[in-house]
Biopython code that builds the backbone (N, CA, C, O; Angstrom):
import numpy as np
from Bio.PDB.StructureBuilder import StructureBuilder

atoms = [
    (1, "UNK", "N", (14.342, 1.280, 11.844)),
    (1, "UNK", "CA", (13.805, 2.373, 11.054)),
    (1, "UNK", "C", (13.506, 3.555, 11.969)),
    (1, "UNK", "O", (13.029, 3.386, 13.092)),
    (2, "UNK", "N", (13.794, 4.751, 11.469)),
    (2, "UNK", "CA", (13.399, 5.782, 12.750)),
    (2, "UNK", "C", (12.048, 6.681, 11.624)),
    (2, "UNK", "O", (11.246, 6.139, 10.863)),
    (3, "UNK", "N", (12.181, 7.769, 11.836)),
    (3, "UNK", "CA", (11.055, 8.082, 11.798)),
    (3, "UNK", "C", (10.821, 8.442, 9.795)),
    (3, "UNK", "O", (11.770, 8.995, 9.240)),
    (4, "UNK", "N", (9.661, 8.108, 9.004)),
    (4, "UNK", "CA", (9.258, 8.193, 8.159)),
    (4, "UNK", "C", (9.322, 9.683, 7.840)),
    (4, "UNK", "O", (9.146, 10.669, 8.556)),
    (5, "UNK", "N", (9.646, 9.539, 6.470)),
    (5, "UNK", "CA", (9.813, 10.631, 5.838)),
    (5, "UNK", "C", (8.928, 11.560, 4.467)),
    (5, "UNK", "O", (8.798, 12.761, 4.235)),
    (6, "UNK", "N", (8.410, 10.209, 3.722)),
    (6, "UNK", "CA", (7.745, 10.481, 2.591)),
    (6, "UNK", "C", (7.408, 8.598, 2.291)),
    (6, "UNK", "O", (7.751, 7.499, 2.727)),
    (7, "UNK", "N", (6.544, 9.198, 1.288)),
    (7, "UNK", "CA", (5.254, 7.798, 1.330)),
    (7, "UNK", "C", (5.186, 8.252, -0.259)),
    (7, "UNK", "O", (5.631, 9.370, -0.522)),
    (8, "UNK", "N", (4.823, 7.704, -0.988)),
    (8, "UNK", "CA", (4.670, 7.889, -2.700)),
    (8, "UNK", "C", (4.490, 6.700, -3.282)),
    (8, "UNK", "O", (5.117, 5.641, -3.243)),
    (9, "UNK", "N", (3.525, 7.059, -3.828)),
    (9, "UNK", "CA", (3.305, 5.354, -5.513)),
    (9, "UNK", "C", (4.596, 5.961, -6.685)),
    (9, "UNK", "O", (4.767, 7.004, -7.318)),
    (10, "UNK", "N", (5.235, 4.820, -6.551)),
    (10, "UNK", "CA", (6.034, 5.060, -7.701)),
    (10, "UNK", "C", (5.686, 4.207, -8.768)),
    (10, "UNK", "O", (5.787, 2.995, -8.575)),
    (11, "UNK", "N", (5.103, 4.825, -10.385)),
    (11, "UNK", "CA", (3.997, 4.414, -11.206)),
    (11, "UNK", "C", (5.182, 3.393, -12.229)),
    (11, "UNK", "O", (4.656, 2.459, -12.834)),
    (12, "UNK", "N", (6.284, 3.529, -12.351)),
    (12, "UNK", "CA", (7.177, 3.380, -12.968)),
    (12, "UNK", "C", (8.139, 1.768, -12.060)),
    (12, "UNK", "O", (9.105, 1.074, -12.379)),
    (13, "UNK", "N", (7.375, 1.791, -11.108)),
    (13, "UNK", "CA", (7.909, 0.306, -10.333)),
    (13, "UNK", "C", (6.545, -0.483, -9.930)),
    (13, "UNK", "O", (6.648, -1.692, -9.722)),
    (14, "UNK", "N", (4.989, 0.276, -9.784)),
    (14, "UNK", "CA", (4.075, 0.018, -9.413)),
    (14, "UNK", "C", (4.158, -0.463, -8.151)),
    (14, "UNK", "O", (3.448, -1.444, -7.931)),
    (15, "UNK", "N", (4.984, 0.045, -7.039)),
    (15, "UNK", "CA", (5.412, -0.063, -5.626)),
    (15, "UNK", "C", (5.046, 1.398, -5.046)),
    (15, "UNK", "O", (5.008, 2.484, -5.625)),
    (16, "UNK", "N", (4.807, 1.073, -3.789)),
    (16, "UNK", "CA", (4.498, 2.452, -2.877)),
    (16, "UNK", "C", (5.531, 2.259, -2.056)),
    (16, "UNK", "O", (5.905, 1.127, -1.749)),
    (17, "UNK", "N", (6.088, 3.336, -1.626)),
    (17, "UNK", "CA", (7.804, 3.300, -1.158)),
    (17, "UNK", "C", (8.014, 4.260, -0.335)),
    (17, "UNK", "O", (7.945, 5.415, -0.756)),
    (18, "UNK", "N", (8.341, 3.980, 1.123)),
    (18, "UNK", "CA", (8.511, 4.562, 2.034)),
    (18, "UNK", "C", (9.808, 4.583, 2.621)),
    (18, "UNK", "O", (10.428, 3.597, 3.019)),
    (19, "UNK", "N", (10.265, 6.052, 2.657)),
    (19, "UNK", "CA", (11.546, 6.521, 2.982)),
    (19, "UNK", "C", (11.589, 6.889, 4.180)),
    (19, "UNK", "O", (10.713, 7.684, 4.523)),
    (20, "UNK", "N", (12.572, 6.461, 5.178)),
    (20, "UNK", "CA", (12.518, 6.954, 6.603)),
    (20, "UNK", "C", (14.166, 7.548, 6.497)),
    (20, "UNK", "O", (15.076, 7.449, 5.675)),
    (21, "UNK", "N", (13.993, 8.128, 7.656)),
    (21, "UNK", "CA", (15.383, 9.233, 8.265)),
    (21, "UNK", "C", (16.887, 8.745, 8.065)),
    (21, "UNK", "O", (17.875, 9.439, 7.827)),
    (22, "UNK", "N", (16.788, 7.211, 8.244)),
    (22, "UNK", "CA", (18.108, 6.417, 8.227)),
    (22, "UNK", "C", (18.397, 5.815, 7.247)),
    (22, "UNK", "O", (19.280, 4.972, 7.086)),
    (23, "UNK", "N", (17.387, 6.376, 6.283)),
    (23, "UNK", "CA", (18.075, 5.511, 4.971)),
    (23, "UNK", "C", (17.351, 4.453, 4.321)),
    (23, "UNK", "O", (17.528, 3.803, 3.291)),
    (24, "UNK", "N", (16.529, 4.472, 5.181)),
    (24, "UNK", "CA", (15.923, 3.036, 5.085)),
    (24, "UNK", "C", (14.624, 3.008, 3.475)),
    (24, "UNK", "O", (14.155, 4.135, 3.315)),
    (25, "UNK", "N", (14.399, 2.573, 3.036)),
    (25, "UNK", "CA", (13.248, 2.436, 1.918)),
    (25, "UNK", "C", (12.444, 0.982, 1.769)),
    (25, "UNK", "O", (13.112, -0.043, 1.631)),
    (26, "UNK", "N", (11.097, 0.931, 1.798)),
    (26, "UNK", "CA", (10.804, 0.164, 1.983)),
    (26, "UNK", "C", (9.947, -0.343, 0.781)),
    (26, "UNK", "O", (9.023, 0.450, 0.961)),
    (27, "UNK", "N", (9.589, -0.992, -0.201)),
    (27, "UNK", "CA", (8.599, -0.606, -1.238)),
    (27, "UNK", "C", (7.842, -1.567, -1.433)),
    (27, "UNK", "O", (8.461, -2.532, -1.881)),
    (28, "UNK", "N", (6.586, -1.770, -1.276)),
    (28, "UNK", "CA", (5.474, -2.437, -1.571)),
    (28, "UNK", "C", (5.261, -2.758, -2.951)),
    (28, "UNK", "O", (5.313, -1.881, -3.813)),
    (29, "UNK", "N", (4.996, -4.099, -3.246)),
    (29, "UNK", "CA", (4.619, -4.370, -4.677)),
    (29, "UNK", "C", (3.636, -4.310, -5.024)),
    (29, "UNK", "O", (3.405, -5.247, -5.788)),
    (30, "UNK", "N", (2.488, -3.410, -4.835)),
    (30, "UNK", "CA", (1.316, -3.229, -5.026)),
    (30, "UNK", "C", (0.444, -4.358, -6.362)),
    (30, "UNK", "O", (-0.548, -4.958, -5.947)),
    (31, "UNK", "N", (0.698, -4.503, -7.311)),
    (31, "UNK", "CA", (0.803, -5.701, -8.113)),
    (31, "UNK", "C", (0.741, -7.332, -7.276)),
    (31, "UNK", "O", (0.125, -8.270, -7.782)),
    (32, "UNK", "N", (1.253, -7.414, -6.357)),
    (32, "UNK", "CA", (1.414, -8.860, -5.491)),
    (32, "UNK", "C", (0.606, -8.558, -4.852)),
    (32, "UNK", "O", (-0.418, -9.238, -4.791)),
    (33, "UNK", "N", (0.747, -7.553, -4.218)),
    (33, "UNK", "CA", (0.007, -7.584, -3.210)),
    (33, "UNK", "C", (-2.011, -7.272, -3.786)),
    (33, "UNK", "O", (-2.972, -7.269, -3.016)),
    (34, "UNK", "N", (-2.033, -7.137, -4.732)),
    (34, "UNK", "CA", (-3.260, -7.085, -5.926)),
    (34, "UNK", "C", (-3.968, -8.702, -5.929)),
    (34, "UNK", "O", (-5.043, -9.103, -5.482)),
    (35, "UNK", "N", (-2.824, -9.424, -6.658)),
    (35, "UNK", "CA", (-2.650, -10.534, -6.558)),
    (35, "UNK", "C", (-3.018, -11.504, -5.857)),
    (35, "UNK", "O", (-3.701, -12.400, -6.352)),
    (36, "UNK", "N", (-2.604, -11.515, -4.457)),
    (36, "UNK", "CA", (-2.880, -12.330, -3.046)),
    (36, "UNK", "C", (-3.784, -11.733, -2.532)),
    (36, "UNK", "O", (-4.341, -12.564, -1.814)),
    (37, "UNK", "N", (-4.568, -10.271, -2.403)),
    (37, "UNK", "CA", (-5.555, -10.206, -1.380)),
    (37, "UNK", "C", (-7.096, -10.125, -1.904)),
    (37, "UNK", "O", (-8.207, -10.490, -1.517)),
    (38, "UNK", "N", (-6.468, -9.375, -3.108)),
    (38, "UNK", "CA", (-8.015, -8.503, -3.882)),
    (38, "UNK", "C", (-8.639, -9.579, -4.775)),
    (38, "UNK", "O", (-8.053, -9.919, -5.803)),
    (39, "UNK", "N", (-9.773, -10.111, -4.430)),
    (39, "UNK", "CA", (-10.504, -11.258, -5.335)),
    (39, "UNK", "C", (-11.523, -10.760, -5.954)),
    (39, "UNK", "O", (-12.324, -11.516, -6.504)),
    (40, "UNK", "N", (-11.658, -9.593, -5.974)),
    (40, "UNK", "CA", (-13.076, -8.901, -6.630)),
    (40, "UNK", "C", (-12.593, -7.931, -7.055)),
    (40, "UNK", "O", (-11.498, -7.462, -6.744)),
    (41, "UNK", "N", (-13.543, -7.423, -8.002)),
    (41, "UNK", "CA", (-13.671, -5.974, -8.791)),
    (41, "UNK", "C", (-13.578, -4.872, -7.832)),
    (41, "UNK", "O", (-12.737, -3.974, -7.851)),
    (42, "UNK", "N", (-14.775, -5.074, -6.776)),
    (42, "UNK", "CA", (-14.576, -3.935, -5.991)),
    (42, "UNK", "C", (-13.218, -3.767, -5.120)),
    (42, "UNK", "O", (-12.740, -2.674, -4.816)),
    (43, "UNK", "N", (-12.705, -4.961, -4.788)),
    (43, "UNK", "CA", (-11.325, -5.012, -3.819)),
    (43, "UNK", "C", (-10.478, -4.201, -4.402)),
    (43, "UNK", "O", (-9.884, -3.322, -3.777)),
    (44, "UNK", "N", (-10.336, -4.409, -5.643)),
    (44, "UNK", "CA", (-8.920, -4.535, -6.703)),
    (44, "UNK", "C", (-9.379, -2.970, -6.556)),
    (44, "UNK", "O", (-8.564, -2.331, -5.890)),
    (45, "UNK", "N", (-10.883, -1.938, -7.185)),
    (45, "UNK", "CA", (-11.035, -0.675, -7.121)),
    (45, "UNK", "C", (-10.545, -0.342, -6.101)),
    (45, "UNK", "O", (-9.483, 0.263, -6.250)),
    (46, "UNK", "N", (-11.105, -0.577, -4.382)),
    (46, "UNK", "CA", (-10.621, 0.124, -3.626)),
    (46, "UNK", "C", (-9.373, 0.353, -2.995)),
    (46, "UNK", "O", (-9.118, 1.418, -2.433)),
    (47, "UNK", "N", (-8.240, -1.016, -3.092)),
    (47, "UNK", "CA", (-6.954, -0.786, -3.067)),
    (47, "UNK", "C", (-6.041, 0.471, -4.452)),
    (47, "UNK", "O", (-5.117, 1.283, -4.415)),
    (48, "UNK", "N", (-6.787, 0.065, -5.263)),
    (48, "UNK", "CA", (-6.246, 1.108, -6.440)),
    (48, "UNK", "C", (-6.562, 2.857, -6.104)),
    (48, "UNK", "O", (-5.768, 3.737, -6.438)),
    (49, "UNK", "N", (-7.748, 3.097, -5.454)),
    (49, "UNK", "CA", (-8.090, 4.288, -5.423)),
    (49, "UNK", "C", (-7.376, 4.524, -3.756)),
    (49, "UNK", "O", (-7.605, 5.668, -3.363)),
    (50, "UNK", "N", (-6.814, 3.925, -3.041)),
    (50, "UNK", "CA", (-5.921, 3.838, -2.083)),
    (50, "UNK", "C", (-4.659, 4.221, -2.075)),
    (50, "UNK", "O", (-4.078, 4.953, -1.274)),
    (51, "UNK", "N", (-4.135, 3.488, -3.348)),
    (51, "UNK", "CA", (-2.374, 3.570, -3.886)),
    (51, "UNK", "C", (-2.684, 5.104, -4.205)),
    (51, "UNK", "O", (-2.424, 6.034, -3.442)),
    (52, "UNK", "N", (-3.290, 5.211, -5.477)),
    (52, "UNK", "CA", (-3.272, 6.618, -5.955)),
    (52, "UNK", "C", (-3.926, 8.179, -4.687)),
    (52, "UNK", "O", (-3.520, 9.334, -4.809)),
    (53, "UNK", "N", (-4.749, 7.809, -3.822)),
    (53, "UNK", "CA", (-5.078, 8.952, -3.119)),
    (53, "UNK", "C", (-4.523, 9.052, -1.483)),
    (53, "UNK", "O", (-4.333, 10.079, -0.830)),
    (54, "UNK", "N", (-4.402, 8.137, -1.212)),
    (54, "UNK", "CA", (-3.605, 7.568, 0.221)),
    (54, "UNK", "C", (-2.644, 6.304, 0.468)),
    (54, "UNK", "O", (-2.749, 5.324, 1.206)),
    (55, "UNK", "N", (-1.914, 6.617, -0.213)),
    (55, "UNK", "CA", (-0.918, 5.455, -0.200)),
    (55, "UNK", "C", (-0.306, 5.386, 1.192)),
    (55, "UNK", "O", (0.600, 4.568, 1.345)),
    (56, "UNK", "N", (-0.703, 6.186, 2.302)),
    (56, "UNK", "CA", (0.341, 5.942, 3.490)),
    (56, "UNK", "C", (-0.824, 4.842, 4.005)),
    (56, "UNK", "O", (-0.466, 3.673, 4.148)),
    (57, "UNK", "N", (-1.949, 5.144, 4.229)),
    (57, "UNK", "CA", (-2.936, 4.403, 4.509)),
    (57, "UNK", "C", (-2.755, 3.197, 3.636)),
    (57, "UNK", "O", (-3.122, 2.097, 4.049)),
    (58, "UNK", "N", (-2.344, 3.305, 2.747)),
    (58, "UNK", "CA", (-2.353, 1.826, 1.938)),
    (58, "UNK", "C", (-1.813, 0.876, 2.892)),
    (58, "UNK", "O", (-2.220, -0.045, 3.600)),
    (59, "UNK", "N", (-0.347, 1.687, 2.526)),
    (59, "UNK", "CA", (0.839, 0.518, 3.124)),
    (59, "UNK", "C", (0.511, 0.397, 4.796)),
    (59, "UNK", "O", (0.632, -0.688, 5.366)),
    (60, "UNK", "N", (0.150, 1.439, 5.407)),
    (60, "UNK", "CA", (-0.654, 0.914, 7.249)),
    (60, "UNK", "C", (-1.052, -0.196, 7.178)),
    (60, "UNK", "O", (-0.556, -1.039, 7.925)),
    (61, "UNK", "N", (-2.401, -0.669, 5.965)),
    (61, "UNK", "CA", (-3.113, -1.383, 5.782)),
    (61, "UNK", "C", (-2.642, -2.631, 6.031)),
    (61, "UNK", "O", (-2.869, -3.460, 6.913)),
    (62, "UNK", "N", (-1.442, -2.575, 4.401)),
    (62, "UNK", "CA", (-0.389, -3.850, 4.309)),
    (62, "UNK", "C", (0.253, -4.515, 5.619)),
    (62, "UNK", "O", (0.274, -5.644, 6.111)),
    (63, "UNK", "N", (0.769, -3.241, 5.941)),
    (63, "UNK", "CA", (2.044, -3.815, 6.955)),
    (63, "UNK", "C", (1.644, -4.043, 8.355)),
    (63, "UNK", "O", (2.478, -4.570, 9.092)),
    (64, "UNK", "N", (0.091, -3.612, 8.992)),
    (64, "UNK", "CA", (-0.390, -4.057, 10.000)),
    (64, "UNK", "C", (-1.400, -5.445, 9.432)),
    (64, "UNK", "O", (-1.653, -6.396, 10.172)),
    (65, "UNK", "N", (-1.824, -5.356, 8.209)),
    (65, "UNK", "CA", (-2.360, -6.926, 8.220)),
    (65, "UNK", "C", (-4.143, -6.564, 8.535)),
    (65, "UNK", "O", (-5.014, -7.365, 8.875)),
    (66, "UNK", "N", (-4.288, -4.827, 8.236)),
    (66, "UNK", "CA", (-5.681, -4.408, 8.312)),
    (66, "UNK", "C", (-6.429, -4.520, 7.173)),
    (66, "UNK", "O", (-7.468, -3.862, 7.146)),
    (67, "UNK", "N", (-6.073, -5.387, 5.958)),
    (67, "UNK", "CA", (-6.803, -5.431, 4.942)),
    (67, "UNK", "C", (-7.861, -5.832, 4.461)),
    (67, "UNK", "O", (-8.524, -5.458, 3.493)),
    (68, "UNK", "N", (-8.010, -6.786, 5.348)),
    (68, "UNK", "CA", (-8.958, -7.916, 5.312)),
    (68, "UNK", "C", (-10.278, -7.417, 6.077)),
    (68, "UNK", "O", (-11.440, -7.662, 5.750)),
    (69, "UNK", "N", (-9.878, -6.739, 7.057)),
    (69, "UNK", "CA", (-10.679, -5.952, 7.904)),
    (69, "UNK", "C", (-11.618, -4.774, 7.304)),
    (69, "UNK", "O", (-12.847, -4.745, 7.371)),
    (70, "UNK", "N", (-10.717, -3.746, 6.664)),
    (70, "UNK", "CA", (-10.754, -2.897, 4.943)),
    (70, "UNK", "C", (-12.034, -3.521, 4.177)),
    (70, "UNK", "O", (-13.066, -2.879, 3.978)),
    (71, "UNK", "N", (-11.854, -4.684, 3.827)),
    (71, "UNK", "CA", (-12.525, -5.040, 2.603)),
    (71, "UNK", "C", (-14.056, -5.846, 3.562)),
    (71, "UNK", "O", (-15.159, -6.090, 3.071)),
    (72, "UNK", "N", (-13.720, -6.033, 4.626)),
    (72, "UNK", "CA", (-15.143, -6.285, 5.124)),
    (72, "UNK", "C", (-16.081, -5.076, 5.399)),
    (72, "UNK", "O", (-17.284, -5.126, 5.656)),
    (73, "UNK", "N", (-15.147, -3.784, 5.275)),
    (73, "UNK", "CA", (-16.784, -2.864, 5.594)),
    (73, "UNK", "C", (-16.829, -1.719, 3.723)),
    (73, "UNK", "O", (-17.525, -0.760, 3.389)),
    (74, "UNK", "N", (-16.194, -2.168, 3.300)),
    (74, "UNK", "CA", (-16.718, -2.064, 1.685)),
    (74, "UNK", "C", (-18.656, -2.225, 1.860)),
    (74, "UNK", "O", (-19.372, -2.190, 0.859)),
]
sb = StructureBuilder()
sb.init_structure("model")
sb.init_model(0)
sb.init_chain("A")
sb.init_seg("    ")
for serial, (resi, resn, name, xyz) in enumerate(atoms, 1):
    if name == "N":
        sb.init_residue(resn, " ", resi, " ")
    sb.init_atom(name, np.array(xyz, "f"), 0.0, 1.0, " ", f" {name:<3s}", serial, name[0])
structure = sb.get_structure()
C-alpha cells in the first residue's frame, strides 16, 4: 500500500474505506467489528460517534489493535 488517500464511512455498506495511491481499498465492517469489540452502550456510542466524526482514527484504532486501550479511558 503506498500512501493513503481518503478515509470515508460509506453509510450504504456500513464500512469505513480507505483508498490509497495504488489502488488499493481497504474497508472495515464497522457492524463486525460492533459486534466483536463493543459490549456496552457506551462502547457501541463511542465507536459510532468515531465512524461518523473521525473515521481515520477509527480504522488507526482497528488496524493497530488500539481499541481496547480506547475503551479503557472512556
Amino acid at each position: 500500500m503506498k500512501k493513503l488517500i481518503s478515509c470515508e464511512f460509506n453509510m450504504d455498506t456500513a464500512c469505513v474505506e480507505l483508498r490509497y495511491t495504488d489502488g488499493t481499498l481497504l474497508s472495515i465492517d464497522c457492524t463486525e467489528v460492533e459486534y466483536e469489540v463493543a459490549h456496552t452502550v457506551k462502547q457501541r456510542s463511542a465507536l459510532d460517534y468515531l465512524i461518523y466524526n473521525a473515521p481515520l482514527e477509527y480504522a488507526e484504532l482497528i488496524l493497530n489493535g488500539g481499541i481496547y486501550r480506547y475503551f479503557l479511558n472512556l
